[in-house]
N, C-alpha and C positions, 0 to 999 in steps of 0.2 A: 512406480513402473506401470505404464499402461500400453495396451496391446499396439504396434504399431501396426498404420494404414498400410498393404502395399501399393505400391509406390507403378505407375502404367506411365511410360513415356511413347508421345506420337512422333515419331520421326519420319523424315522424308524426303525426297528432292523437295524444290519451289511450290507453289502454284497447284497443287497437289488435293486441298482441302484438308490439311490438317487443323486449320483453326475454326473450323467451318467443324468437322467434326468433335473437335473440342469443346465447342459452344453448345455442336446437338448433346452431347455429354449436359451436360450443365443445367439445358434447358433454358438458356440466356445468353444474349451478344456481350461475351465476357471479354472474348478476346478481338482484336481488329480482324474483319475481312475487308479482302481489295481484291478487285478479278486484275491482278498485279504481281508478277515475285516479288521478293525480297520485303514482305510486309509486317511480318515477326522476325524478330532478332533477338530477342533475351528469351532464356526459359519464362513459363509461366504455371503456376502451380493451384490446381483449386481441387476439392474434395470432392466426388459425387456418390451419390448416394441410390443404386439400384436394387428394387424389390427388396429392402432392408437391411440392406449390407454395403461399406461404403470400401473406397479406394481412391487413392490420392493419383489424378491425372495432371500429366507436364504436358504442355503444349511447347514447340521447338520451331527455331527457324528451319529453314530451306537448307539443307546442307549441302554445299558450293566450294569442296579444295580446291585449289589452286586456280582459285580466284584472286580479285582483291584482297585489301588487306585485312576490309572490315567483311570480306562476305571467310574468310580464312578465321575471322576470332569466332560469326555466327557458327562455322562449323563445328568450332573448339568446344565451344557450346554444350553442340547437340551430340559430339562424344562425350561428354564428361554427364550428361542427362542418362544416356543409353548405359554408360557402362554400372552409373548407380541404379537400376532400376528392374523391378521385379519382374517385370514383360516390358518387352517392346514394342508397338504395333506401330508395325511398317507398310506406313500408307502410299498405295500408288494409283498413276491414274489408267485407271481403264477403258478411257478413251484414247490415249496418246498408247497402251500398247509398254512393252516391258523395255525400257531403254538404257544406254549407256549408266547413265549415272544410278538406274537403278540394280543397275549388278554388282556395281563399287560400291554401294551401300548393302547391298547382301553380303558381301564379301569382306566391310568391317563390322559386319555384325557377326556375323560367323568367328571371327578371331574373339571377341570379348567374350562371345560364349554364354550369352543370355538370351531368355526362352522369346522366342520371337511368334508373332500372328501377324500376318498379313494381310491387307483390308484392301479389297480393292473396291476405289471409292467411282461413283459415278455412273452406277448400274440401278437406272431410273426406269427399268423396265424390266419383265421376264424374256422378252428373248435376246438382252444382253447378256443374261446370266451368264453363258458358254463359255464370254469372254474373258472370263476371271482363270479360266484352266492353264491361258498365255504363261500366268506368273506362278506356277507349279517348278519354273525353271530357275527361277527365284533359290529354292531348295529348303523352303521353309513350312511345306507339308500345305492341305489344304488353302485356298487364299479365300477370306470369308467377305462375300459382296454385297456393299451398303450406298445407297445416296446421301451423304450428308446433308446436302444441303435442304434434300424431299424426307428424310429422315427413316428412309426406306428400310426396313430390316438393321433397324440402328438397335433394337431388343435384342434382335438374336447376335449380335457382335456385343452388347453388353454381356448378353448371358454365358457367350464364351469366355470371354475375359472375367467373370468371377468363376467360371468352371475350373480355370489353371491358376488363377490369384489365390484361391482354396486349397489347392494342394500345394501351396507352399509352404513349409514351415519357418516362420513367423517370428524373429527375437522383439521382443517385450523393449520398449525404450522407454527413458523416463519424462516421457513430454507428454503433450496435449493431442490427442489424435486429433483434431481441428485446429492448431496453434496458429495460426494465420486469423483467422475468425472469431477467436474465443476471445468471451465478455471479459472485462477488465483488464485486458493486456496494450499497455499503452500504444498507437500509431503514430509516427512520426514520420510527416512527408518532406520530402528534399525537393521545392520547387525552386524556379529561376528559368533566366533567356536560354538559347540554345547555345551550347559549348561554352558553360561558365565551370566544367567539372563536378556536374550533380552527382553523376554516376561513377566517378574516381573516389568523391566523397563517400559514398556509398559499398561501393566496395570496402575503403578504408573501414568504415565503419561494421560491417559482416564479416570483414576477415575472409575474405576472397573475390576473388572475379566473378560474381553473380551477375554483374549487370555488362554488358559494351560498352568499351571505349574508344572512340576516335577524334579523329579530330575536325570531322564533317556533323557539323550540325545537326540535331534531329536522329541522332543515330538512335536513340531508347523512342522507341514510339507505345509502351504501354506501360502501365503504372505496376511494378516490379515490386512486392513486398517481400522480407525475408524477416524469419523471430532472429531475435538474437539474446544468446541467457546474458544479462549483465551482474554486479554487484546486487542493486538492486532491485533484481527480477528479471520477467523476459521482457525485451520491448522490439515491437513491429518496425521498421524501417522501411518508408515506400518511394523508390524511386522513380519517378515522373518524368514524362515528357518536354521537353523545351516548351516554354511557353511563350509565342510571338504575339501581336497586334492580330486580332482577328482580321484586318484589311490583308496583311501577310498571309494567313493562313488561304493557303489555294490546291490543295489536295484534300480529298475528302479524309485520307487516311489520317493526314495531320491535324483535322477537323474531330477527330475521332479522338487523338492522342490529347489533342486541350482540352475537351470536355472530362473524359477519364482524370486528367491534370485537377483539374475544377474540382474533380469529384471528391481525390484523395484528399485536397487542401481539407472540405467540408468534414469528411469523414474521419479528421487528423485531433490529435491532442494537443499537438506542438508541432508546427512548422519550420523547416527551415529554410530560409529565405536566402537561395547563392547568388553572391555579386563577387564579378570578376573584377579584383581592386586593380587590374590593370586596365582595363574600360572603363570606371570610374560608374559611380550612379547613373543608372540611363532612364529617360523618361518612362522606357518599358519596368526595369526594376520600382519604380514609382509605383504604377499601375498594379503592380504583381503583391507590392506591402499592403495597398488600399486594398485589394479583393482576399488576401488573408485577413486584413483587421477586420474587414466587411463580415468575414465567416465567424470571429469571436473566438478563434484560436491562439492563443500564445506563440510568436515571432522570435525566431534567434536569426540574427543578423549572423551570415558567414563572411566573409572576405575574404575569397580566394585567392590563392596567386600573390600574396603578402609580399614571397620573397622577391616578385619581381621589382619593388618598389623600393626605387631611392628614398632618401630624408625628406626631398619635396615633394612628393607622388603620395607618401602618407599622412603628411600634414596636410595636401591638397582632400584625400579623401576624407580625411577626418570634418574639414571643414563641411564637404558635401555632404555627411552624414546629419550634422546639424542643421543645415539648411534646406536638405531635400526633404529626412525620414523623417523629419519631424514628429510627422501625426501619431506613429507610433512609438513616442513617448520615451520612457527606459529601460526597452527592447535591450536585452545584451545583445553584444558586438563580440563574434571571436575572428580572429587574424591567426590565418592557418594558411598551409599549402596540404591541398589535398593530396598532392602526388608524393611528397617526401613522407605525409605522416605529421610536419610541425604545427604543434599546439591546438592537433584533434584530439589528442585525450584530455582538456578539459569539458569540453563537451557535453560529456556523458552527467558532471555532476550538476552540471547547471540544467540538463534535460530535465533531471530529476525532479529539480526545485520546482521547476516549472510545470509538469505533470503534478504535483504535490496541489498546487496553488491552486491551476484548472478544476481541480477535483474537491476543493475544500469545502465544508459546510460550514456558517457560522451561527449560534443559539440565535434565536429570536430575542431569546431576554437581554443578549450583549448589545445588538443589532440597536435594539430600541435607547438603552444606554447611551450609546455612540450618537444617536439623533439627536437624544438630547443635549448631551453634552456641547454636541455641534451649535444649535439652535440658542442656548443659553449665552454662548460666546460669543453668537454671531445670527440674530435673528435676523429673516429675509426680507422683512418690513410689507408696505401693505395688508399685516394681517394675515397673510401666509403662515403658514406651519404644516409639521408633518405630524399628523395625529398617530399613525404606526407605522412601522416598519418590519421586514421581513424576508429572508433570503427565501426566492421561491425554487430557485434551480444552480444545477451548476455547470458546469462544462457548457462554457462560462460560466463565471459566478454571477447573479442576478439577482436581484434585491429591488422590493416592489414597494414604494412607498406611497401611503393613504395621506392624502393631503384635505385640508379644508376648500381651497382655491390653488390655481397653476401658481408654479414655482418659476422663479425669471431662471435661464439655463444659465445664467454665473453662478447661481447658487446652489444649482444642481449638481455643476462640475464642482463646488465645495466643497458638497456635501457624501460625492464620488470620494474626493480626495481624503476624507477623513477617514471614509470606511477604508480605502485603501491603505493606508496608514497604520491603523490602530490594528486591523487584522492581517499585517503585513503580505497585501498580497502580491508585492514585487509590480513586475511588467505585464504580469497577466492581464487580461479585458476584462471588465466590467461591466454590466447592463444594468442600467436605473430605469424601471419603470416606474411612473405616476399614475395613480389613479383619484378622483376627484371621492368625495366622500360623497354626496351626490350617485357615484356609479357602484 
């Protein structure tokens, strides 16, 4: 059991500066800003840590009822954020003045009945201070005034918030007070085009609506991680942004959402790679395998959308599979619909393997073994040879071999193929470096 973090959600109308405040939290552009509404849409959860004492902040969409249908789920959201959550700070703008939609948000926060602060953002100078008294009408006692974005008095509104975070008492959970960031808990990104069901996937996988679903493209614009306890142990799940053709990509926000994308792939153990098996392999799916093989993370092929396909829709993809993925080799393939649930609980044991692999060390003594045995069977001719060998890393597994003279690369990918083999290391990547005896 260990102490748990509490938990500070920023809720707000649009356009507001709550991710702007978020990020001064933070001390980093964690979350996207755009001088835009609608630019957060999933919760987002990071830890901060002030004057030595920490507390877990959500940042939240724009809350928008009886809108759309996708500005009606970001709402859904940022109720279900507020009502789990140890403080609220309910951010307004202090230049636009105390407005409609900000009375309807005092008014569902008043019903859930959780300790609210009030920040009013946008007071870049002293003699706007005055104008923060507006939202007294609000009903939520003092409104405490900060510039997020000049970081103006952003101390004294942390220091409030651990003033009333401290006199809360505190149930003890049994998880990681950093579970999202702690070392050795595997991460696992869900990338793919836009509207291939990342985020249906994803959901399935958490066991709830963490992330947006619609059916307009681009709806997740930031990379969305949640733990989740399994069989065996916790693992990270990070939901990402659609990933288009940079020539496509034409708002900065979206520009913002692929790099973050890029980011998770890097930062991942295991990838999952979604292809809508009713669109069939796209050149962009192509592109998206090559920059995960590129990263040296282990790839599980999804196939969404299974049940849409007739007898010849599946033997067609199966063909594309072989002739497109190629490069990435014997990559598992799972055949699921993310919306019903079928054939996502194999998943999880094949995740495992795969993290197992990524992670494996092998003796030097076996390693050398294996070279040899390679080499006796199948010398590389011209007096080539590998005088030692050596796994120097993992995540990837890497293996560094001292050679007399360069190796012709058929007999490198051989000599790949053996170590892969004898230390059963499935589809996961491997890295062969050479060095010359000479260096």
């Amino acid at each position: 059991m260990t102490e748990r973090l509490p938990t500070v959600v920023i809720v707000g109308r649009p356009n507001v500066g709550k991710s702007t405040l978020f990020n001064r939290f933070l001390g980093a552009q964690v979350a996207i800003v755009e001088d835009q509404p609608g630019i957060t849409r999933d919760r987002f959860e990071r830890d901060v840590e002030w004057i030595g004492k920490k507390f877990s902040v959500v940042d939240t969409g724009g809350w928008m009822p009886g809108g759309t249908e996708l500005d009606t789920k970001v709402s859904r959201q940022v109720e279900e954020a507020a009502r789990a959550a140890d403080l609220v700070l309910f951010v307004v703008d202090t230049w636009v003045g105390v407005t409609h939609d900000d009375e309807l948000i005092a008014a569902w926060l008043r019903k859930i009945d959780r300790p609210v602060l009030v920040v009013s953002n946008k007071i870049d100078s002293e003699r706007r201070e005055t104008d923060r008294w507006d939202f007294l009408s609000l009903g939520f006692g003092e409104p405490i005034a900060v510039s997020a974005l000049h970081g103006r008095k952003s101390g004294d509104l942390l220091d409030a918030i651990l003033e009333r975070v401290e006199a809360l008492d505190m149930e003890p959970e049994p998880e990681l007070g950093d579970a999202i960031r702690a070392p050795g808990i595997p991460r696992v990104s869900i990338v793919g085009r836009p509207n291939v069901g990342k985020s249906t996937l994803f959901n399935r996988l958490v066991g709830e609506d963490r992330s947006i679903t619609h059916d307009m493209p681009g709806t997740t614009r930031d990379a969305i991680d949640t733990q989740v306890d399994t069989e065996d142990g916790p693992m990270v799940f990070v939901d990402t942004a659609g990933m288009r053709r940079k020539s496509k990509v034409d708002e900065s926000a979206e520009y913002y959402s692929f790099v973050r994308a890029l980011r998770a792939v890097d930062e991942s153990d295991v990838a999952l790679l979604v292809i809508d098996a009713h669109d069939g392999i796209t050149s962009q799916d192509q592109r998206l395998a090559e920059r995960i093989d590129a990263a040296g993370c282990p790839v599980i092929v999804i196939l969404n959308k299974w049940e849409t396909l007739d007898a010849e829709g599946r033997e067609h993809i199966d063909n594309e599979m072989t002739r497109k993925l190629y490069f990435i080799g014997d990559a598992p393939v799972l055949k699921v619909s993310a919306l019903t649930g079928k054939g996502v609980h194999r998943l999880l044991p094949i995740l495992q393997e795969c993290i197992v692999h990524y992670h494996k060390r092998v003796p030097t003594r076996d390693v050398n073994k294996v070279m040899a045995e390679a080499q006796q069977k199948q010398p590389a001719g011209s007096g080539a040879r590998v005088l030692y060998a050596l796994q120097g890393a993992t995540d990837p597994p890497t293996f560094t071999l001292f050679v007399n003279r360069e190796l012709p690369a058929p007999y490198l990918r051989y000599l790949e193929r053996c170590i892969r083999e004898k230390f059963e290391f499935g589809s996961t990547p491997i890295k062969m470096r050479v060095r010359k005896r000479s260096e």
